[in-house]
N, C-alpha and C positions, 0 to 999 in steps of 0.2 A: 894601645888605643889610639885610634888617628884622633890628631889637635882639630878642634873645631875651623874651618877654613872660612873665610869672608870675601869679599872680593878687594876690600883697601888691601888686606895682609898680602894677597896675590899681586897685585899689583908692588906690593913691596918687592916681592920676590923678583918679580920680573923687572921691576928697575935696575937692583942689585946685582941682576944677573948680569944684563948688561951693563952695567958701570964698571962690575969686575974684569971685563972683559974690554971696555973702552969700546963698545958699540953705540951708544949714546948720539957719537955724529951722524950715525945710518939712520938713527928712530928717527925722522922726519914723517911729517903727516901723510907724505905724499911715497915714502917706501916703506912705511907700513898699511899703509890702505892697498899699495901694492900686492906687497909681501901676504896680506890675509885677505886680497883673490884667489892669490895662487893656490894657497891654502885653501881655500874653498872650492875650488876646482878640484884637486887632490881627494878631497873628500866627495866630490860628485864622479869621480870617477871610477869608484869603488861600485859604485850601484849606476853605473852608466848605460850596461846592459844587462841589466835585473829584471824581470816579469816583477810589475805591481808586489807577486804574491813572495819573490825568493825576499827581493829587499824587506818586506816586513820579518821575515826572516835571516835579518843577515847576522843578527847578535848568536846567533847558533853555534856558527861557526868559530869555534876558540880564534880560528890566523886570521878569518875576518873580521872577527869583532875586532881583536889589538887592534887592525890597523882603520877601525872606523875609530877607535877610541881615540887613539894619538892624535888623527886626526882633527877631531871634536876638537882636542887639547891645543893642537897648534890654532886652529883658528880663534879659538877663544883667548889664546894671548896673545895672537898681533891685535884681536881688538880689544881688549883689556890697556896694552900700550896705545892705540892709538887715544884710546879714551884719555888715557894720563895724562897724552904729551897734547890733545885740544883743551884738556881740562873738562871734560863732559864724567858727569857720575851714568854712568850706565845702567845702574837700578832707577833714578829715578828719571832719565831717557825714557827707559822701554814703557815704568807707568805712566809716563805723560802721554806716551803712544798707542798703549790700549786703554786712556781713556778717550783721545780725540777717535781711535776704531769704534768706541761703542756709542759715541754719540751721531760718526757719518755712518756705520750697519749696526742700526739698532737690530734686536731680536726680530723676528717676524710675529708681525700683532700688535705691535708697539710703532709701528711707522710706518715709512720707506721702506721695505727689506728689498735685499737686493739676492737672487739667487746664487749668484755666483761667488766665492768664497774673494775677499781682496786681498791683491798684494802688497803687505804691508810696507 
């Protein structure tokens, strides 16, 4: 049975990882903001040259999917660390974020709408 995961216990993890290793001096803000562009490029380059229609399709692929998955996972932990080492909770970041989205694009009917989707 997998142990129920959280994001502090991850964040554990990946302290430990690194302190095991004496990476600690490299986590700085500024090589791991780095580090998870990179990481995010890697992952946009999986679906670089995908038609709209193969990328909604790409979890099909068992060797593609691993390597979207990994992916996911590395970008999610350099921002996981980055978040540790500014001190930012990133649960309650992202909800303070889609509450100030829902009050500048409210619904359509309710305001202002704006057609086009923003970037957040």
């Amino acid at each position: 049975m997998t142990e129920h995961l959280d994001v502090a216990k991850l964040q554990r993890r990946l302290a430990e990882f690194a302190a095991a290793r004496n990476w600690q001096p490299y986590h700085t803000p500024k090589n791991l903001a780095a580090a998870l562009s990179v990481e995010a490029s890697e992952l946009v380059e999986i679906f670089q040259w995908l038609t709209p229609e193969e990328s909604a399709r790409v979890m099909d692929d068992p060797g593609t999917a691993h390597r979207v998955t990994d992916e996911v996972a590395d970008v999610l932990a350099y921002l996981l660390q980055l978040c540790e080492v500014l001190g930012i909770d990133p649960l309650a970041a992202l909800d303070a974020k889609i509450d100030r989205n829902e009050r500048r694009f409210p619904v359509p009917g309710e305001g202002d709408a704006r057609r086009e989707p923003p970037i957040p």
